[in-house]
C-alpha positions as CSV (number, residue, x, y, z in Angstrom):
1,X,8.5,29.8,44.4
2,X,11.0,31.3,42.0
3,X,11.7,26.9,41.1
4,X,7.9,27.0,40.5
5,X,7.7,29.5,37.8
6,X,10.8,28.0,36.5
7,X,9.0,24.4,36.0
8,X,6.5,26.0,34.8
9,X,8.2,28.4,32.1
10,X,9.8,24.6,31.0
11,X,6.6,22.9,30.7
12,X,5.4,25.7,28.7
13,X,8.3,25.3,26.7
14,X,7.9,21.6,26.1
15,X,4.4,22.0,25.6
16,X,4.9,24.5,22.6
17,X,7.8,22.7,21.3
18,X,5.6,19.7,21.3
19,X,2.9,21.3,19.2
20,X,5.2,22.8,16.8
21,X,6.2,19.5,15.6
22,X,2.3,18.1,15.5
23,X,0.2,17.2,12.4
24,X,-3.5,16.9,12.4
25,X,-4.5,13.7,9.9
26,X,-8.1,12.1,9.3
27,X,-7.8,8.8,9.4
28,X,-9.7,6.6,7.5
29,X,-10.1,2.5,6.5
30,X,-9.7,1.1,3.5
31,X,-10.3,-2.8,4.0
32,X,-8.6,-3.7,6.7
33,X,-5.6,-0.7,6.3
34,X,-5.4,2.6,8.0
35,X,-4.8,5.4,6.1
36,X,-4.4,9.5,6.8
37,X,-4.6,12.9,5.1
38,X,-3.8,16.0,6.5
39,X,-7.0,17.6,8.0
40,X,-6.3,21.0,6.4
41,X,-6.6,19.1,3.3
42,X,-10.3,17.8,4.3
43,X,-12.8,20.5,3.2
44,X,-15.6,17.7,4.4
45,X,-16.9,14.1,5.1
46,X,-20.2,13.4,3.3
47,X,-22.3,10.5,3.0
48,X,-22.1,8.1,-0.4
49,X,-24.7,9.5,-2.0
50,X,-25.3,8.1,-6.4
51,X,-23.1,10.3,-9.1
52,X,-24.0,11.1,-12.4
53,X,-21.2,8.7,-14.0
54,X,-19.2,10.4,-17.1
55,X,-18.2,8.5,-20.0
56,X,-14.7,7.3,-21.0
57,X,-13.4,7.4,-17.4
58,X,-10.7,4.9,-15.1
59,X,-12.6,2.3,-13.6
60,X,-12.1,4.1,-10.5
61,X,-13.2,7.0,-10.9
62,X,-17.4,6.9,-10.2
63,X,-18.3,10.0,-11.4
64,X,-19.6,13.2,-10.2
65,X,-21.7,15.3,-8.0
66,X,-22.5,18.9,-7.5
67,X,-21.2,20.7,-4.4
68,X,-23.1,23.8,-3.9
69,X,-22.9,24.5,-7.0
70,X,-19.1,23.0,-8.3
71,X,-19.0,20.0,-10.1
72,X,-16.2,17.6,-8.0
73,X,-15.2,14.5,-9.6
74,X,-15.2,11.3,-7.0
75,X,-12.9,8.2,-7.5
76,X,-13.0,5.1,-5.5
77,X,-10.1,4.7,-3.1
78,X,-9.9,1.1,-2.9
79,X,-10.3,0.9,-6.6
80,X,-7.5,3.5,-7.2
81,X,-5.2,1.4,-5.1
82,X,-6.4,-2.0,-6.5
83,X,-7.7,-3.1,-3.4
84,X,-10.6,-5.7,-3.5
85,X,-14.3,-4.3,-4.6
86,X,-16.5,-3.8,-1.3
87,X,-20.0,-2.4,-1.5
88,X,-21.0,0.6,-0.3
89,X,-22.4,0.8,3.1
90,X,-24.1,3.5,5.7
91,X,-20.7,3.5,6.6
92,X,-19.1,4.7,3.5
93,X,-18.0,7.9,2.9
94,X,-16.5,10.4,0.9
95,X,-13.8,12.9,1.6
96,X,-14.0,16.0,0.0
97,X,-10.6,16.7,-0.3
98,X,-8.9,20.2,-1.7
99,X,-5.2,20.8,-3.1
100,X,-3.7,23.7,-4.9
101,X,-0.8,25.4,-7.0
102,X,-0.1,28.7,-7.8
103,X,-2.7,29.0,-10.5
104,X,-5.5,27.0,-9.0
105,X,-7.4,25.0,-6.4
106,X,-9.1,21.1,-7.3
107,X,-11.1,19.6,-5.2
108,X,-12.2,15.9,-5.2
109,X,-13.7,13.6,-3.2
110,X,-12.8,9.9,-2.1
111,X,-14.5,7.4,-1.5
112,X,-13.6,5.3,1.5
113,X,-15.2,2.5,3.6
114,X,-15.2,4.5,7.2
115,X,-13.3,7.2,8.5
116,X,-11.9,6.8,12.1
117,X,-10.5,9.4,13.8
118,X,-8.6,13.0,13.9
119,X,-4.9,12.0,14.9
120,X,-2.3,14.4,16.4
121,X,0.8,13.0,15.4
122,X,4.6,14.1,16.1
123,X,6.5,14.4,12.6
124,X,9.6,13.6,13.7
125,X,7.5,10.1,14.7
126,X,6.9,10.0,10.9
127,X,8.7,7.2,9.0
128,X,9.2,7.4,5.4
129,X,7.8,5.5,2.8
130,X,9.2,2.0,2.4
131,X,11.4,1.2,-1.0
132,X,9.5,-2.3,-2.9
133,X,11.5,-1.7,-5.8
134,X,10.6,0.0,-9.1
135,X,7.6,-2.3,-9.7
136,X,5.7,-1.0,-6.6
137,X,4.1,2.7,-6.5
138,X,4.2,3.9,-3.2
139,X,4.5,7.7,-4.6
140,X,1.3,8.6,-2.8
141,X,2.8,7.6,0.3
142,X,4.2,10.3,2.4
143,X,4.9,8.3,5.3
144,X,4.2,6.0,7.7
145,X,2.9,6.5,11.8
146,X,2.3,4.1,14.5
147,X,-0.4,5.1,16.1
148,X,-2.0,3.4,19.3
149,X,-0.4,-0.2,17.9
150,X,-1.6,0.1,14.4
151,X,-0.1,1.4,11.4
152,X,-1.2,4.5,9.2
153,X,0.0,5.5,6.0
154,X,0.1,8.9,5.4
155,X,-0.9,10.0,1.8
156,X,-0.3,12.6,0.0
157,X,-3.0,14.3,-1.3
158,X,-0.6,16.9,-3.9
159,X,0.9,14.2,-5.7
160,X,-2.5,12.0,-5.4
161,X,-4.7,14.4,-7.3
162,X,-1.6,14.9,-10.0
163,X,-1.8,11.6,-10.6
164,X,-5.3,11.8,-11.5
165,X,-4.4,14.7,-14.0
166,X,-1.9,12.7,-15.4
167,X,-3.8,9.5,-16.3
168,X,-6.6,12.0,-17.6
169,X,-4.2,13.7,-20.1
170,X,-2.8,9.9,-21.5
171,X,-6.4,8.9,-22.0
């Protein structure tokens, strides 16, 4: 009995230890890549719907649309990342995503081909961003996760909305 309560206290253990170390991403597809953000970043997933497009703008970025009363700027994912163009489908979505500093919370939303999933995923399972040299950007790229045989790359959304800041202030 008393070996019982002793498993049990260790299976507890493990169990806890185990979702300590877990991260909750949305997945989502971009072409035929995987990618995540962490959920707690995800304020929610909303159908394409038309924007009212604002002059003077990246490429990428599609234009606006008013979220209970805020105006949240959307860019184009696949755009951003110079994927190929792909028109929008019932399956396209975008993911209103939220970041903050000190001072103040932004909130954007993404446009993406599908989402997949929620994955739980271990972070000492995730793999850091591989090096291409100083002609490849992968500063978005928080990491990297196998998950059920396919690859996701984690981004992250921080240095993916400063980014956006940034190429507004040089234009």
């Amino acid at each position: 009995m008393a070996q019982q309560a002793e498993n049990k206290d260790i299976d507890q253990y493990h169990y806890s230890k185990n979702l300590d170390n877990a991260v909750q991403y949305l997945s989502f597809a971009l072409g035929q890549e995987e990618y995540g953000v962490d959920i707690l970043r995800v304020q929610e997933i909303r159908s394409w719907e038309p924007v009212s497009r604002i002059p003077n703008v990246p490429y990428y970025e599609k234009g606006v649309v008013n979220l209970r009363g805020s105006i949240v700027p959307i860019l184009d994912l696949r755009e951003r990342f110079n994927l190929s163009k792909a028109e929008y489908t019932p399956l396209t979505v975008v993911v209103v995503l939220q970041t903050g500093d000190n001072n103040k919370t932004r909130i954007m939303g993404v446009v993406v081909d599908s989402v997949s999933d929620v994955i739980s995923v271990d972070k000492t399972e995730i793999q850091g961003a591989p090096d291409f040299g100083a002609k490849v950007s992968n500063e978005f790229i928080n990491g990297l996760v196998s998950v059920n045989e396919r690859m996701v790359m984690l981004l992250d959304v921080d240095k993916l909305l400063k980014l956006e800041e940034l190429d507004q202030d040089e234009s």
